[in-house]
KEKE-3310 file (N, C-alpha, C; in steps of 0.2 Angstrom, whole numbers, plus 5000, padded with zeros to 4 digits):
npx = (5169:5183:5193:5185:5177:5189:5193:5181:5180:5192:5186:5179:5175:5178:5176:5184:5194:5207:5207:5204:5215:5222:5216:5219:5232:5233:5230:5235:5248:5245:5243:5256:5261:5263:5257:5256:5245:5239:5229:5216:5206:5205:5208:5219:5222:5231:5246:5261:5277:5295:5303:5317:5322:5322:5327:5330:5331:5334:5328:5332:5330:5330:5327:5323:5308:5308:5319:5317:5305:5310:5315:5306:5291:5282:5270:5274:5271:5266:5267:5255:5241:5228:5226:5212:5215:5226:5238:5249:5260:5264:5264:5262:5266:5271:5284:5292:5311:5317:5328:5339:5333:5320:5317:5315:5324:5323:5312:5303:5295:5288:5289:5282:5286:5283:5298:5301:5289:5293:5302:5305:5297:5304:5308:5308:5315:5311:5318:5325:5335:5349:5351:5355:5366:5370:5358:5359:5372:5366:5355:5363:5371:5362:5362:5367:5368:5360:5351:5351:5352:5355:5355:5359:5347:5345:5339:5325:5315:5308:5292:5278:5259:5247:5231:5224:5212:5200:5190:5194:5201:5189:5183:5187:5194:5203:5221:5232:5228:5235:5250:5266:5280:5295:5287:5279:5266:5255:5244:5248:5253:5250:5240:5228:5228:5238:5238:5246:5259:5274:5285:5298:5306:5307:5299:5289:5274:5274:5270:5255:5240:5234:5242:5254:5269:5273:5279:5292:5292:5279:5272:5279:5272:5260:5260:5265:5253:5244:5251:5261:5276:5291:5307:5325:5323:5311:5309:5319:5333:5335:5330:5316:5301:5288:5275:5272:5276:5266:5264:5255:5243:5247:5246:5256:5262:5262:5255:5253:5262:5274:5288:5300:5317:5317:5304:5298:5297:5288:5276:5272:5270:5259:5249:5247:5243:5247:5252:5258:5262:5262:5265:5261:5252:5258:5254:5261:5260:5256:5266:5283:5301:5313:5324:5325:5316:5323:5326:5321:5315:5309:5292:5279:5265:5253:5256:5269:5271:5281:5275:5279:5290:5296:5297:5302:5299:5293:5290:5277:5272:5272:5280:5277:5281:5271:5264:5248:5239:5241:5238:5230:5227:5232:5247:5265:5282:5298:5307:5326:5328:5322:5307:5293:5282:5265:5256:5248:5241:5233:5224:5224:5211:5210:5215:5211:5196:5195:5208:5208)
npy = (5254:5260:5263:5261:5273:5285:5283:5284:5300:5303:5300:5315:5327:5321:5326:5335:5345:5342:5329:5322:5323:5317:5304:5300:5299:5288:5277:5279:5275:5261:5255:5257:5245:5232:5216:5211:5208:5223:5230:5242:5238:5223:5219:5225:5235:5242:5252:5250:5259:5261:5269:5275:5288:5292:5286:5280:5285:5279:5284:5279:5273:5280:5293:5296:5301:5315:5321:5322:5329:5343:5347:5345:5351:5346:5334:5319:5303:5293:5275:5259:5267:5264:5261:5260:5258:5256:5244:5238:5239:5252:5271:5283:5302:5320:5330:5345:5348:5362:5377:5387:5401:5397:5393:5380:5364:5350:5338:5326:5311:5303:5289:5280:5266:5251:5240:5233:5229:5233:5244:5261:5270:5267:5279:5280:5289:5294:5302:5313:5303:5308:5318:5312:5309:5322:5325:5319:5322:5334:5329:5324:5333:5341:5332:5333:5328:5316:5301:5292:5284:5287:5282:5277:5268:5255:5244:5240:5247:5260:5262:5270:5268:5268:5269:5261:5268:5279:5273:5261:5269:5275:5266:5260:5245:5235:5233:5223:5210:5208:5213:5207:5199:5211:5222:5240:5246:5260:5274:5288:5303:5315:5319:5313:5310:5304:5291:5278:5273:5262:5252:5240:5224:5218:5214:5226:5226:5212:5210:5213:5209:5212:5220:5231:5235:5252:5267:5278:5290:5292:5291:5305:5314:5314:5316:5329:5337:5337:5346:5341:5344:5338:5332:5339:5347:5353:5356:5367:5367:5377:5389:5387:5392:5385:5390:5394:5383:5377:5368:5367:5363:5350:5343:5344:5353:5359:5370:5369:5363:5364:5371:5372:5371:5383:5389:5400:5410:5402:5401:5414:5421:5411:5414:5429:5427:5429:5426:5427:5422:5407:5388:5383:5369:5369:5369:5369:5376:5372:5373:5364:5370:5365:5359:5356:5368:5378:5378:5394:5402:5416:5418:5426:5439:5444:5456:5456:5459:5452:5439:5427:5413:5398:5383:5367:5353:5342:5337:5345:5347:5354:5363:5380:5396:5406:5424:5426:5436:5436:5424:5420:5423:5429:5418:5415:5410:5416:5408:5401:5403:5416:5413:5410:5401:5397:5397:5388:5389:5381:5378:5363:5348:5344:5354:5366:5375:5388:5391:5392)
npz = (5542:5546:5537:5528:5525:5528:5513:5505:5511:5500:5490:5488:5478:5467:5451:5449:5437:5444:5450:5438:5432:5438:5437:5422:5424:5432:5425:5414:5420:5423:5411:5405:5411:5405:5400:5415:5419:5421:5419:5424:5422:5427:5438:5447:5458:5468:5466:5470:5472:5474:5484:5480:5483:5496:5514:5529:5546:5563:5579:5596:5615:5632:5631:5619:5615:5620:5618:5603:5604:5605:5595:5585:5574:5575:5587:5594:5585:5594:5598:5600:5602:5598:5581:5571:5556:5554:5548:5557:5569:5570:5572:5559:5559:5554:5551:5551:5552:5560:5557:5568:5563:5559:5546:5534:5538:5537:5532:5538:5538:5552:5561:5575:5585:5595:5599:5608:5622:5635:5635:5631:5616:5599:5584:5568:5557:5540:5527:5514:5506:5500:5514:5523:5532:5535:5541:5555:5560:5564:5573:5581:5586:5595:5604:5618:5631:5632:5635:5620:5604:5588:5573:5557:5547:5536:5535:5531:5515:5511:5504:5494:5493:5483:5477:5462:5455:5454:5458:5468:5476:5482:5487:5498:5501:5510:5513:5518:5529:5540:5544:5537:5545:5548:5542:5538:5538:5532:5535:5525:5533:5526:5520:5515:5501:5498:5501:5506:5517:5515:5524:5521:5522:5509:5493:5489:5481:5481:5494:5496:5490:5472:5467:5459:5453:5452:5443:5446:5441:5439:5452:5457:5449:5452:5467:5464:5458:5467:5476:5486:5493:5495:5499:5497:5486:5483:5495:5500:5510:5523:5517:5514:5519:5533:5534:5524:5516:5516:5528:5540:5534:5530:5543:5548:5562:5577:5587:5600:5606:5614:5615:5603:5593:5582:5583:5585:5575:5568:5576:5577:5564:5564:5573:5568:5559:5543:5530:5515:5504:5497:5495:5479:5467:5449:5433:5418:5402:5386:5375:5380:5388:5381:5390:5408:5417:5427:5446:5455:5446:5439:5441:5433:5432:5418:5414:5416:5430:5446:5450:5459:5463:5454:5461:5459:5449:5437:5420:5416:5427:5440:5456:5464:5474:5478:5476:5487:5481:5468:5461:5455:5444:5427:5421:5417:5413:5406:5397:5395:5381:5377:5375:5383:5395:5398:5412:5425:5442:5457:5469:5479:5482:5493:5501:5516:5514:5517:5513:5500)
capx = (5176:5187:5200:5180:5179:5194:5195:5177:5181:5197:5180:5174:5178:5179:5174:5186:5201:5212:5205:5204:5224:5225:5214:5224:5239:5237:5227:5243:5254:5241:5243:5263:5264:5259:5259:5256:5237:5240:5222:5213:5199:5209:5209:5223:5219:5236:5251:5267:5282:5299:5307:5324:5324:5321:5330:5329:5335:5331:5330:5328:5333:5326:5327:5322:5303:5309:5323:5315:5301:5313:5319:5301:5288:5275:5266:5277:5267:5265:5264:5251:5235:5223:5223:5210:5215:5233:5239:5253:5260:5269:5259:5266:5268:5275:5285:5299:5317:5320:5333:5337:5329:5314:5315:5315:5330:5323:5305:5303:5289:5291:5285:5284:5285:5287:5303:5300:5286:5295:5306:5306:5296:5308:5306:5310:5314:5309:5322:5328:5340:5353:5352:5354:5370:5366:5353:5362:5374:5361:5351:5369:5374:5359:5361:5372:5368:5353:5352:5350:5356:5355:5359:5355:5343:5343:5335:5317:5315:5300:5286:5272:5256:5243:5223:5226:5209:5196:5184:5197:5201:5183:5180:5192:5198:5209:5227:5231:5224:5240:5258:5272:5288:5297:5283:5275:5258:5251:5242:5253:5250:5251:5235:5221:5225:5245:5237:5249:5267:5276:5291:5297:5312:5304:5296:5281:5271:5274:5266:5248:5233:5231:5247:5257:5275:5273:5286:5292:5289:5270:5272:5281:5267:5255:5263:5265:5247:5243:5254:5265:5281:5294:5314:5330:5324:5305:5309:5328:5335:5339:5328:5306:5297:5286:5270:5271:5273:5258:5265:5248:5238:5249:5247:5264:5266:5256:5253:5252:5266:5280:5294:5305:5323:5314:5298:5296:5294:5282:5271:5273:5265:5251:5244:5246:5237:5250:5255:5256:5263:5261:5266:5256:5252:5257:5253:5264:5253:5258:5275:5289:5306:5318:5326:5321:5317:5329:5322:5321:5315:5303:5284:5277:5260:5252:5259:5275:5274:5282:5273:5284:5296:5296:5301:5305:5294:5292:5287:5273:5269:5277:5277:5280:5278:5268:5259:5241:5235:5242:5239:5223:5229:5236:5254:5269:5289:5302:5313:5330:5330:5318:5300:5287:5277:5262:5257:5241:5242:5226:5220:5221:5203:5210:5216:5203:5191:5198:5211:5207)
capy = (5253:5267:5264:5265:5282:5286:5283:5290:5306:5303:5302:5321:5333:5319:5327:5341:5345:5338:5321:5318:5321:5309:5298:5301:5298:5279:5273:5278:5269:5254:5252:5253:5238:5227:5206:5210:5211:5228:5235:5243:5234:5217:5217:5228:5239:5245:5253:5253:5264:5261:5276:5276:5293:5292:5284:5281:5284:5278:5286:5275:5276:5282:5298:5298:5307:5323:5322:5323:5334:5350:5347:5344:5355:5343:5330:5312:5298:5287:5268:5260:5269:5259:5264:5254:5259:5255:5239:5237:5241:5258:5275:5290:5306:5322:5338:5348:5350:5371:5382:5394:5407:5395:5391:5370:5360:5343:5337:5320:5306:5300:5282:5277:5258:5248:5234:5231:5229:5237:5248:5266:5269:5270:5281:5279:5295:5295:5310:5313:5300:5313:5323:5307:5311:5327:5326:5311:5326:5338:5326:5322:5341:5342:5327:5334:5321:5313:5295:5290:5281:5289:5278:5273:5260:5253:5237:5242:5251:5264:5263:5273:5265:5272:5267:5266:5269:5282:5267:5257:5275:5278:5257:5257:5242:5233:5232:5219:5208:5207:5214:5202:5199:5216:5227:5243:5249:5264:5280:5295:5305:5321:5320:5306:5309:5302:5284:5273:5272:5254:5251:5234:5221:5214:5220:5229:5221:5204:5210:5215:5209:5214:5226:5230:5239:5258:5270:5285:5295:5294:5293:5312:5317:5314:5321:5339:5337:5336:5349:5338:5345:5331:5332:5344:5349:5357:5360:5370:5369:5384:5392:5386:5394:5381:5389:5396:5376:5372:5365:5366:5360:5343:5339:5344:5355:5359:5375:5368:5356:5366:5374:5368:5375:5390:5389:5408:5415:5399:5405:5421:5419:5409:5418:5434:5425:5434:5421:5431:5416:5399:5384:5379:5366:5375:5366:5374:5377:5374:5369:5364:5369:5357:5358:5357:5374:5381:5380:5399:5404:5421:5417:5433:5439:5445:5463:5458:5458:5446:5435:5422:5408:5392:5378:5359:5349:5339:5338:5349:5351:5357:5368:5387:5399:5413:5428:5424:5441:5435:5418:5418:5429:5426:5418:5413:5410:5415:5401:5404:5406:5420:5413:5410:5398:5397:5394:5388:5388:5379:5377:5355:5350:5342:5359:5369:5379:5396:5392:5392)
capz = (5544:5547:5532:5522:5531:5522:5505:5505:5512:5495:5484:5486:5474:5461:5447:5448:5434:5447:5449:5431:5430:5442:5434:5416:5425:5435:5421:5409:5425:5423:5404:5406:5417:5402:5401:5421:5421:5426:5414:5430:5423:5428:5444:5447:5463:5470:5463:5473:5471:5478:5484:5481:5486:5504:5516:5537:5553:5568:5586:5601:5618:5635:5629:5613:5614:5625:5612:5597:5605:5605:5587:5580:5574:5577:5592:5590:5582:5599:5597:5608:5604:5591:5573:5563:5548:5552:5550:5560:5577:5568:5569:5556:5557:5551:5553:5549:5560:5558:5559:5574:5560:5557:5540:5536:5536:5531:5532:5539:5541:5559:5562:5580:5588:5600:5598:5615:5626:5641:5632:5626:5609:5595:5581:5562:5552:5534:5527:5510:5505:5501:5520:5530:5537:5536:5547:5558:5562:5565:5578:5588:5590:5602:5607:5623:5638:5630:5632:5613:5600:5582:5569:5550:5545:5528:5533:5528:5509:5508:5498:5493:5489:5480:5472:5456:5451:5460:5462:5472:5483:5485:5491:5506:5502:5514:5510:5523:5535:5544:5543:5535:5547:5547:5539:5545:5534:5540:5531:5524:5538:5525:5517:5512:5492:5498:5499:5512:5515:5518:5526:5522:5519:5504:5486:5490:5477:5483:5500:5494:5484:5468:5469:5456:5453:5449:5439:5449:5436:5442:5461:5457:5445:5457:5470:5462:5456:5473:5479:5492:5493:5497:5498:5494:5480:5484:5501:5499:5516:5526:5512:5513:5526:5535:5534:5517:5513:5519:5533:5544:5531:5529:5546:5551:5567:5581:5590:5610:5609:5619:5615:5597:5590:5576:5584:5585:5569:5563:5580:5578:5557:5564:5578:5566:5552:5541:5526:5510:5501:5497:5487:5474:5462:5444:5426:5413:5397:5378:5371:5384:5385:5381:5395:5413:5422:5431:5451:5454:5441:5441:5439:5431:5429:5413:5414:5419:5437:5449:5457:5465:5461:5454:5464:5457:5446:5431:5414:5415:5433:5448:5462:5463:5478:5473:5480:5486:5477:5460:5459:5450:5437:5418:5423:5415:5414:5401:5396:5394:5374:5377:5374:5386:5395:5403:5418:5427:5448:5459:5475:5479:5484:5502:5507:5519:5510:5518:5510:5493)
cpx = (5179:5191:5192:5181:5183:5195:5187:5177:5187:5191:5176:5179:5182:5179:5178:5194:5208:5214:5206:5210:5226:5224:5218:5230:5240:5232:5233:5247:5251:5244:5252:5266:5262:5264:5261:5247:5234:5234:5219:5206:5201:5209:5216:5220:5224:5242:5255:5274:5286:5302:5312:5328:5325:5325:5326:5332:5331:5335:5328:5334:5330:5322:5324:5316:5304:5313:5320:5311:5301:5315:5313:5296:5280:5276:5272:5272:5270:5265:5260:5244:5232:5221:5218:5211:5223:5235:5247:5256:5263:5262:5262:5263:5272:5277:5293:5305:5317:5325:5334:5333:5323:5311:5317:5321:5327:5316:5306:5294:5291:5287:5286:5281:5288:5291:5302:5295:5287:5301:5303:5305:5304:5305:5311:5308:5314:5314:5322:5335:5349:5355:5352:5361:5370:5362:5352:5367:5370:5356:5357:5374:5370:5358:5362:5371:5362:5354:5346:5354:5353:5358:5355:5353:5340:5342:5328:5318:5305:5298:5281:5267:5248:5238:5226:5219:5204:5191:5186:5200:5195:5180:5183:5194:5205:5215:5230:5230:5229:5249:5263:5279:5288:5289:5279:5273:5255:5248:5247:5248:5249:5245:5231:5227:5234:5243:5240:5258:5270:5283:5293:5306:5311:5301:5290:5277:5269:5269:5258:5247:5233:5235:5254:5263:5273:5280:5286:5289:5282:5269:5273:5276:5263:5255:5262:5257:5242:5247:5257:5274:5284:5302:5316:5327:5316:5306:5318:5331:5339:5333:5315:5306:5291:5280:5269:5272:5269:5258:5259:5244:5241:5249:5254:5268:5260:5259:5252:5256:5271:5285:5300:5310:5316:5307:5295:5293:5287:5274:5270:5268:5260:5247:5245:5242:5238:5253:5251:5258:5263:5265:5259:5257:5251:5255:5255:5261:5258:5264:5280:5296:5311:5321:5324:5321:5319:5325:5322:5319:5310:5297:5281:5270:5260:5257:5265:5279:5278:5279:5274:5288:5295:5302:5306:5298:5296:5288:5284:5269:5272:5274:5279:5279:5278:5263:5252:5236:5236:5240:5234:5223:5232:5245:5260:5278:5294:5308:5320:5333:5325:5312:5299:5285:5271:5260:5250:5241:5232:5226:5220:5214:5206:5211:5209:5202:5194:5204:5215:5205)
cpy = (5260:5270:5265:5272:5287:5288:5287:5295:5310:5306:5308:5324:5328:5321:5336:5340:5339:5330:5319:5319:5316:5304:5295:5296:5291:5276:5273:5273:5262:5251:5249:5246:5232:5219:5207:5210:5216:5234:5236:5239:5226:5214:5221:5235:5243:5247:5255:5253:5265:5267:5275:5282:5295:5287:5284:5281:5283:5277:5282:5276:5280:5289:5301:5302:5314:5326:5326:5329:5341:5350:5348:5348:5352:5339:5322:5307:5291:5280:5268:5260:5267:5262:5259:5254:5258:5246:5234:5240:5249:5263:5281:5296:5311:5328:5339:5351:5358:5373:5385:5399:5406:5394:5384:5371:5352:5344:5329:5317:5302:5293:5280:5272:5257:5242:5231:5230:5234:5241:5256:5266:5272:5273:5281:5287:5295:5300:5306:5311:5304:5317:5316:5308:5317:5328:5322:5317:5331:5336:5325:5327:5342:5337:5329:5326:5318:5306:5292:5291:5285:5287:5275:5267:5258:5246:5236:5248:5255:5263:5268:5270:5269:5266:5268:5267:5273:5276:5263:5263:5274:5269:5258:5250:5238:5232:5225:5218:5209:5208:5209:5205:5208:5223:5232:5246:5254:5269:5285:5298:5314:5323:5312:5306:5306:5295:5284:5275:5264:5255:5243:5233:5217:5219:5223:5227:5212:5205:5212:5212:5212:5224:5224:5236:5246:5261:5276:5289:5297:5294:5302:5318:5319:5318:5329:5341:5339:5344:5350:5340:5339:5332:5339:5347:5352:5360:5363:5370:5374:5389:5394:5390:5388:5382:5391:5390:5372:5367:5361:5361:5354:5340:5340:5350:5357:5366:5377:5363:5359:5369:5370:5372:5377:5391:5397:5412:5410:5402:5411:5423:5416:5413:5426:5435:5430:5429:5424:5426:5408:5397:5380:5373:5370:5370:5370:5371:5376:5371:5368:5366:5364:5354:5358:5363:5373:5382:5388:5405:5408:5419:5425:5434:5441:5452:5463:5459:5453:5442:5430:5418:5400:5386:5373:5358:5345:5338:5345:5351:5350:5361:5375:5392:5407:5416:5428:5430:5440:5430:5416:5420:5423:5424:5416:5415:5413:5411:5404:5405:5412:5420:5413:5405:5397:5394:5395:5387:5386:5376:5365:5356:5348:5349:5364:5376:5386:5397:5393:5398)
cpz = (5543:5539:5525:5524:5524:5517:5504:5505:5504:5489:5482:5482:5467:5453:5443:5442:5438:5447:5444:5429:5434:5441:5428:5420:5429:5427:5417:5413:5423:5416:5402:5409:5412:5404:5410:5423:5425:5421:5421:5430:5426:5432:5449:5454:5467:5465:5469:5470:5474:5479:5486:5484:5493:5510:5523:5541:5557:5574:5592:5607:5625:5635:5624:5611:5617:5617:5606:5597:5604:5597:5581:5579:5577:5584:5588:5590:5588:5597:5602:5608:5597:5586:5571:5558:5548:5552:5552:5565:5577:5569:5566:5557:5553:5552:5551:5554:5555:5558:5565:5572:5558:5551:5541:5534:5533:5533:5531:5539:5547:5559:5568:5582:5592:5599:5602:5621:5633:5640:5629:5619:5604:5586:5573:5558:5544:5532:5520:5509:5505:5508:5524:5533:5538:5544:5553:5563:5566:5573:5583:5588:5595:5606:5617:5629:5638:5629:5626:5608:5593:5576:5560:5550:5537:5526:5530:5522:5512:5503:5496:5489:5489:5477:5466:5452:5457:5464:5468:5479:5485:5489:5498:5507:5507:5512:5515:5527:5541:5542:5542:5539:5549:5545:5543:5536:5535:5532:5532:5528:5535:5523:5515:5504:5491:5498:5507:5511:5520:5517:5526:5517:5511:5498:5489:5487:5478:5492:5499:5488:5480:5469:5462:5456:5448:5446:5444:5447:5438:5450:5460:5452:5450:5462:5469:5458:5462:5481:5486:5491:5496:5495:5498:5491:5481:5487:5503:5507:5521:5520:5515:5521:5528:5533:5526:5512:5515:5523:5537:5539:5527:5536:5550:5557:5570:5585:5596:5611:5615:5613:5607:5595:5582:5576:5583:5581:5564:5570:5581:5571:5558:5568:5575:5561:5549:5534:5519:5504:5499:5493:5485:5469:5457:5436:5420:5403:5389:5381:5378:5382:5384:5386:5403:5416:5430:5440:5453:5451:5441:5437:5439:5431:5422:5410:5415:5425:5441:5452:5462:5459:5459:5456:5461:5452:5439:5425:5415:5421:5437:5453:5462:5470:5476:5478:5482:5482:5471:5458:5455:5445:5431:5421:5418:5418:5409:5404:5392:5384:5374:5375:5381:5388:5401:5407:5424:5436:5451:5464:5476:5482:5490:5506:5510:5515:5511:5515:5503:5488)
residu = (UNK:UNK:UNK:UNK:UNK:UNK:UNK:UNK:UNK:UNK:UNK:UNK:UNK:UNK:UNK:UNK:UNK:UNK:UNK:UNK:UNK:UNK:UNK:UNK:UNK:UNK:UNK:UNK:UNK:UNK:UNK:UNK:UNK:UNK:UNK:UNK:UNK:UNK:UNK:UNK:UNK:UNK:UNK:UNK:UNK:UNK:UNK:UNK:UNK:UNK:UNK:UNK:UNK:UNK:UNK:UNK:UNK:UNK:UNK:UNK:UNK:UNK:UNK:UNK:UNK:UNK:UNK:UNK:UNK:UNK:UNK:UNK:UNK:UNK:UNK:UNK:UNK:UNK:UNK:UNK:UNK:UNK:UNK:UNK:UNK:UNK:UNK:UNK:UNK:UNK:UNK:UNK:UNK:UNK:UNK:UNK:UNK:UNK:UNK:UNK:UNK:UNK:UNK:UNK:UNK:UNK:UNK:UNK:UNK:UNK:UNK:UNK:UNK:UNK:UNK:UNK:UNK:UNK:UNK:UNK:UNK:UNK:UNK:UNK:UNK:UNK:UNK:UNK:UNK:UNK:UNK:UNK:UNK:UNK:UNK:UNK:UNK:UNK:UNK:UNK:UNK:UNK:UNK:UNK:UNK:UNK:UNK:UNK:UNK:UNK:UNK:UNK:UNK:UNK:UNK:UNK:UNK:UNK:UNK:UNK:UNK:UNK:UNK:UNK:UNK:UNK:UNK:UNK:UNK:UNK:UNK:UNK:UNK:UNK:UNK:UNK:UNK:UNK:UNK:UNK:UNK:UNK:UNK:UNK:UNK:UNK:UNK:UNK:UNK:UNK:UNK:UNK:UNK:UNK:UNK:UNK:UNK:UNK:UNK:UNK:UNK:UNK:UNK:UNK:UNK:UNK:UNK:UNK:UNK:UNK:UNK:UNK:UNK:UNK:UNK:UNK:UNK:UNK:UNK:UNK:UNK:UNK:UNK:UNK:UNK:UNK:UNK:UNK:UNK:UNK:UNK:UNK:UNK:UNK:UNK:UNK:UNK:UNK:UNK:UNK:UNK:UNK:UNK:UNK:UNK:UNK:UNK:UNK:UNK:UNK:UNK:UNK:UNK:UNK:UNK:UNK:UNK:UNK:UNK:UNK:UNK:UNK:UNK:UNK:UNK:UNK:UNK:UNK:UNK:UNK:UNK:UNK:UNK:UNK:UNK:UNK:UNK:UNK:UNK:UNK:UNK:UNK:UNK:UNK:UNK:UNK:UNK:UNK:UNK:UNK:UNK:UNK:UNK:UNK:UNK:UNK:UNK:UNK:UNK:UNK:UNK:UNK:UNK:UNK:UNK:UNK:UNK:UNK:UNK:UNK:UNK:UNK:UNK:UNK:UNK:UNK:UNK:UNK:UNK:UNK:UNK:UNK:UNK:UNK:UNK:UNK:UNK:UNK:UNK:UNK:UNK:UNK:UNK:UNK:UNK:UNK:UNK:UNK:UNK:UNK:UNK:UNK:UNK:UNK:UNK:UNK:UNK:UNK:UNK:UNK:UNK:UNK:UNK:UNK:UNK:UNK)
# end
């Protein structure tokens, strides 16, 4: 089966640092969930994650693929064309709306369906709860004489569902036979190691097998373990550069689409295979400071130099965008009482080899 496929492909590179944080990290989820026979040895095979952070808009409309087309960095997520591995009539993508100057403004997961058999696909934006007028604004400035409707949709909650155990990634296990009512099921379209993303009017747990309610706290670990930026707060708007967040290597623009608002400087940085920066997954070493680090915050080598900035993160692991000739090096932060802490940067295993 395809969705075996899949989690198989999730199974390489098990045996790496990475993996075992991520194993540490749902088994601690699993143990949390007690008096729910949430032991992974149990039976326990799903953890979903309601994302309060996230929100939706949706564009529909006869207009609404040309539309979109100009604003988006990527190809739209068609309905239509037969996913196996999806289980429902939805298919996801993802991409970033730009600036004129080509840096990100939001970064969306687009879901497109059909409501209608003889109708125009409509299209479900995934955005940062926070930027949804925002970016409601933003879509109905170029709207000019485009027949389509641009409207908030807060009858379906996001989810994010994850294995919670390598065995149940590496299985391909089915998550459903068949979509409930309303629901759309489909693959994070950013990476294999993102699991599924469910949009649905009901608890996400009550729709799946052997599915239990996750903490954020762990959806967001995992996350930055992975080195998936997501939201205001990794991706600064008006600020990230597309490629230097790893844009291409989530799946998220395309190269022969046509013509997009800040297309220029992201095609002008690939076809000169000129990307002196990344964001990376960073693991901050020893004692924490008490308080959260500050986003901005200069990433130094050992001698002092600069080598880039730290983004966002948590606890003890974030994201940083840092030079590709520094990042292998002795790194660290100074915290603002005047110590120190260290700071480990690494390569995920799903990104391409060349890239690591």
């Amino acid at each position: 089966m395809a969705a075996a496929a899949l989690f198989r492909g999730a199974a390489l590179g098990c045996s790496s640092p990475a993996w075992q944080l991520r194993t540490v990290s749902r088994h601690r989820l699993a143990h949390t969930l007690g008096g729910h026979g949430s032991d992974p040895t149990s039976g326990a095979a799903w953890i979903c994650f309601p994302l309060g952070e996230r929100a939706l808009l949706r564009v529909r409309g006869p207009d609404s693929a040309p539309f979109l087309l100009g604003l988006l960095t990527n190809d739209l997520p068609l309905p239509g064309t037969e996913d196996p591995a999806a289980f429902s009539p939805a298919r996801a993508g993802y991409a970033h709306f730009l600036s004129a100057l080509g840096r990100t403004l939001y970064d969306v997961i687009l879901y497109g369906l059909l409501e209608q058999a003889d109708q125009a696909p409509t299209f479900l934006l995934e955005c940062d709860s926070s930027v949804v007028s925002a970016l409601q604004e933003h879509l109905l400035l170029h709207k000019i004489r485009r027949k389509v409707a641009v409207e908030p949709y807060p009858e379906l909650r996001v989810w994010a569902v994850l294995p919670c155990t390598p065995e149940v990634e590496a299985s391909g296990a089915m998550l459903l036979p068949k979509p409930q009512g309303a629901t759309i099921l489909t693959r994070d379209p950013r990476t294999v190691r993102m699991g599924w993303r469910l949009l649905t009017q009901d608890e996400g747990p009550a729709l799946l097998p052997r599915a239990h309610l996750g903490d954020i706290w762990d959806y967001h670990r995992h996350r930055y373990q992975q080195g998936v930026p997501e939201g205001v707060h990794d991706l600064p708007p008006g600020v990230a550069l597309p490629l230097e967040s790893n844009l291409a290597f989530m799946n998220g623009v395309s190269f022969t689409k046509g013509c997009y608002i800040g297309q220029e400087l992201t095609a002008r940085t690939h076809h000169m295979g000129i990307v002196r920066k990344r964001l990376f997954p960073v693991q901050l070493v020893g004692p924490l400071p008490s308080g959260d680090i500050t986003p901005g915050t200069v990433v130094l080598t050992e001698s002092g130099q600069a080598a880039g900035k730290y983004r966002a993160g948590q606890g003890d692991v974030g994201l940083a965008l840092l030079h590709l000739d520094k990042v292998k090096g002795l790194l660290h932060i100074r915290t603002a009482g005047g110590g120190q802490v260290a700071l480990t940067a690494s390569a995920p295993d799903w990104w391409p080899t060349a890239a690591k």
